[in-house]
MARNURO-633920 format. One record per residue (C-alpha): x, y, z; residue in three letters. Coordinates in steps of 0.1 Angstrom, whole numbers, plus 2048, in hexadecimal, padded with zeros to 3 digits. Last residue first. Layout:
! residues N
XYZALA/...
This chain:
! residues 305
37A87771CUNK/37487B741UNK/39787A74FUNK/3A4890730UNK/3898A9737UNK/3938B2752UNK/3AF8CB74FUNK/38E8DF73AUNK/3768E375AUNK/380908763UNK/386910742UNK/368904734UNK/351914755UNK/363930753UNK/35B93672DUNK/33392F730UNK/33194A74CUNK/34596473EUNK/33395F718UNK/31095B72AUNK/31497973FUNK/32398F720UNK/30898370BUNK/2E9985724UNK/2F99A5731UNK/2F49B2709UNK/2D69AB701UNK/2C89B8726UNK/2D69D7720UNK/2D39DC6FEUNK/2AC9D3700UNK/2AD9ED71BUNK/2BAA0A703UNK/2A0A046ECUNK/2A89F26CEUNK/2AFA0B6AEUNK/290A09694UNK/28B9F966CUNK/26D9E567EUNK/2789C866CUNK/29E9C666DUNK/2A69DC68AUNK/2899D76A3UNK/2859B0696UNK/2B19AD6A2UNK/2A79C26C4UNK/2899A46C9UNK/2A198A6C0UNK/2C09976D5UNK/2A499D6F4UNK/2999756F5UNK/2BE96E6ECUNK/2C995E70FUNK/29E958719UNK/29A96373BUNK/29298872CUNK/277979713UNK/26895F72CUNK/25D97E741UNK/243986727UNK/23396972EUNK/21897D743UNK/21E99A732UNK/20D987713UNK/2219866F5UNK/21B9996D6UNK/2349B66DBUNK/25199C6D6UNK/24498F6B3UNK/23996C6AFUNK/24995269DUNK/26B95B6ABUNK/26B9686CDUNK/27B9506DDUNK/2689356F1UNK/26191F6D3UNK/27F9206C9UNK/28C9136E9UNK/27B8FA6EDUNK/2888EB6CAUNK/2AC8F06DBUNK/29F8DE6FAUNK/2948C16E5UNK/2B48C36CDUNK/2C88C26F1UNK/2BB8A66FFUNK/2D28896E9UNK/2F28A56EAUNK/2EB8A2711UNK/2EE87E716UNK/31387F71DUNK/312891739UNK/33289974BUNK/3468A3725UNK/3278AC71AUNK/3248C6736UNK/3458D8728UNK/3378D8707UNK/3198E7714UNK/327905724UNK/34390B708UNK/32490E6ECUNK/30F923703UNK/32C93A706UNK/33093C6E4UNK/30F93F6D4UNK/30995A6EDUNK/32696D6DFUNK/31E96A6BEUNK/2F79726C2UNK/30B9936D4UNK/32099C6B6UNK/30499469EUNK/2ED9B16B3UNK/3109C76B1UNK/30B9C2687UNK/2E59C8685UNK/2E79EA697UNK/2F19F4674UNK/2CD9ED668UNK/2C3A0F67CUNK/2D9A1E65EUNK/2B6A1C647UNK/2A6A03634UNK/2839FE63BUNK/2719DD633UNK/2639DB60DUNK/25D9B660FUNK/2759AB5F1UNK/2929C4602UNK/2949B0622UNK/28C98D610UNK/2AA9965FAUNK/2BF9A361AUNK/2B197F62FUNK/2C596E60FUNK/2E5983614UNK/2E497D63FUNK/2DE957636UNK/2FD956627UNK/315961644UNK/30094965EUNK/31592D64DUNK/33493F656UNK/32594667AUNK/31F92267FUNK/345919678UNK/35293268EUNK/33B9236ACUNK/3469066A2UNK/36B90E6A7UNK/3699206C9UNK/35A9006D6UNK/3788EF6CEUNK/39190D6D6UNK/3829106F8UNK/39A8EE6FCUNK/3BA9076FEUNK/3D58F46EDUNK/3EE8D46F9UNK/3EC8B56E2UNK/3E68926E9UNK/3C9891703UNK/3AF8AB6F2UNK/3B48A16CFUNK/3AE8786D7UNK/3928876E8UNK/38389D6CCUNK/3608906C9UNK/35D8956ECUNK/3668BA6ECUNK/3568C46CEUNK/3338B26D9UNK/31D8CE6E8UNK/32C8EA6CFUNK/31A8DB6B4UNK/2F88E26C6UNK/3019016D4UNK/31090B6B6UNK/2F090269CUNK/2D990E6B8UNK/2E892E6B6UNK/2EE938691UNK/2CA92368AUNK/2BD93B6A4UNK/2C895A68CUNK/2BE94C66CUNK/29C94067DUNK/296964689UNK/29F977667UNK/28795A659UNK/26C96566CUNK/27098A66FUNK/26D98C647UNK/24D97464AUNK/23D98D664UNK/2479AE650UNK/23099A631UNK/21799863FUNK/20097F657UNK/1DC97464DUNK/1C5988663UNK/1B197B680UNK/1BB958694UNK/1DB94C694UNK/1DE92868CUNK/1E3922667UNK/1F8945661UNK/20E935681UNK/21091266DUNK/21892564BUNK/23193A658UNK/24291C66FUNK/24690864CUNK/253929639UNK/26F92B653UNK/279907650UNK/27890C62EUNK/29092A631UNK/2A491B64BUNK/2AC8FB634UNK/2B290C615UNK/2CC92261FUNK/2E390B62CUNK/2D98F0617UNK/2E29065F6UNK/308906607UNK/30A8E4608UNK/2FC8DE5E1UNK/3188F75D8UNK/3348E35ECUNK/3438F360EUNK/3288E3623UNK/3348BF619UNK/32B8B463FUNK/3518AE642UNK/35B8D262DUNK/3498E6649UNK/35C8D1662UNK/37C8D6652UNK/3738FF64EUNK/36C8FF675UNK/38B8EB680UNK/3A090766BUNK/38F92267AUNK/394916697UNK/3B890F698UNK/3C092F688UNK/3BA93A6ACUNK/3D49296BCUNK/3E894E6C3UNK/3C89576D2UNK/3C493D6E7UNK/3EB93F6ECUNK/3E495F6FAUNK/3C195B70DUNK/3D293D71EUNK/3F3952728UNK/3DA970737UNK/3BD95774AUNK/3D694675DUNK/3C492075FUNK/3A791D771UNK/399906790UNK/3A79167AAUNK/3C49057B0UNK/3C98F678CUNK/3C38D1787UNK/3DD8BF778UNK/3E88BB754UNK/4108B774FUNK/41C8BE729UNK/4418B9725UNK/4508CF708UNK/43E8EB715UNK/42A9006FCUNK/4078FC706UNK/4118FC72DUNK/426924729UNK/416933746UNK/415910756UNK/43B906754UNK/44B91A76CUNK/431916787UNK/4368F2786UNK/4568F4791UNK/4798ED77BUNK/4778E4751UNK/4738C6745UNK/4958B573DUNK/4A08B4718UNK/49E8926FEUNK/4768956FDUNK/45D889711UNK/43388F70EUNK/41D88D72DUNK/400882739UNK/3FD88575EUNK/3DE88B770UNK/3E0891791UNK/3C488A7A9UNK/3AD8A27BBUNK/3918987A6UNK/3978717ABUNK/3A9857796UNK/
């Protein structure tokens, strides 16, 4: 069955489908006979799917909390990992960059900015790299019931921002421990979360929809996720890089969040205006971009799955 093809998978009941195709695709999710065809221009109506997404969204949470209770994360040892695991993971990367940089022994500020940088990439990488598979993990989901797919991605993202939730209380201890500044500049924390969410979830609804095509890319994408972290300013500080690399910073989707979340949490300062700017486009863009390209691609996923 080609592209251009119909495909037809539908459910019947006792009562005649309704009349025209143009009736029933406003109102697809609830018809009593589902018919899943390509649209004209590749999207569905953006107003009735952001209603019944919303109206589904219960959905996601709920898928979130059973795949948090799968991998046993809602037990006590579960939720130690979650913490654990980024903070050793943090003190292994202080201890190798102490080891290799030459001149002074690094403080305590530095340590602080690590792990506030590994809780934050772990809340990114840890959707993205969920994210990749909820579509093709769910096939039997995706061609016997009728819901906005966006959901799935949707619902790891939510599931990697309730684990990010705790490490936010241990970085406060670590915060407080080190004798960083406490002032209402930390408020700027909470947009900053806002746009690592975002990110998260338009990276997440890119790659799932690639997976679908590409089946290889959840093997690749711990690699390019590990590349990643080494390319965001993480275990070095933002000032510290050469200009010449500097321009890796504002190619990188959370290159500017991570430097604006160190000015906030570390240095105890508002991010400039242009770290806003670029922040937040990155976000938006990435958000817009990785959402169209789901929506766009999501009536074909039941040929491919």
């Amino acid at each position: 069955m080609t592209g251009s093809s119909l495909l037809r998978i539908a459910t019947e009941t006792s009562k005649p489908p309704a009349r025209g195709l143009k009736g029933r695709r406003p109102d697809e999710f609830n018809a009593e006979r589902q018919v899943y065809e390509p649209h004209r221009v590749g999207l569905p109506p953006i107003g009735p799917y952001m209603r019944e997404l919303w109206r589904r969204r219960e959905f996601a949470f709920e898928l979130a909390r059973t795949n948090m209770r799968a991998q046993h994360l809602d037990t006590v040892f579960g939720r130690l990992w979650l913490v654990l695991n980024p903070l050793m993971l943090a003190g292994v990367y202080f201890v190798l960059v102490d080891i290799i940089r030459k001149g002074p022994s690094r403080g305590e500020d530095f340590l602080a900015h690590l792990i506030a940088g590994i809780f934050a990439y772990y809340f990114v990488s840890g959707s993205v790299r969920e994210g990749a598979r909820t579509v093709t993990r769910r096939g039997r989901l995706v061609l016997n019931t009728a819901f906005p797919r966006v959901l799935l991605p949707v619902s790891s993202v939510i599931g990697h921002f309730l684990r990010f939730l705790p490490t936010l209380a241990i970085y406060a201890v670590v915060h407080l421990v080190t004798g960083l500044p406490i002032n209402a500049n930390d408020l700027f924390a909470i947009p900053l979360i806002v746009l690592f969410t975002m990110v998260s979830l338009g990276l997440s609804m890119f790659v799932s929809t690639l997976q679908v095509y590409f089946r290889d890319l959840a093997q690749f994408l711990p690699y390019l996720l590990r590349l990643w972290l080494y390319l965001s300013p993480i275990l070095y500080f933002a000032d510290e890089v050469p200009d010449k690399y500097e321009i890796f910073i504002w190619l990188n989707p959370i290159g500017a969040l991570l430097t604006a979340w160190s000015d906030v949490l570390i240095k105890g300062q508002a991010p400039s205006l242009f770290l806003w700017g670029v922040a937040s486009a990155w976000a938006v863009g990435v958000v817009i971009v990785g959402g169209l390209f789901f929506m766009s691609r999501e009536r074909d996923f039941a040929v491919r799955l």
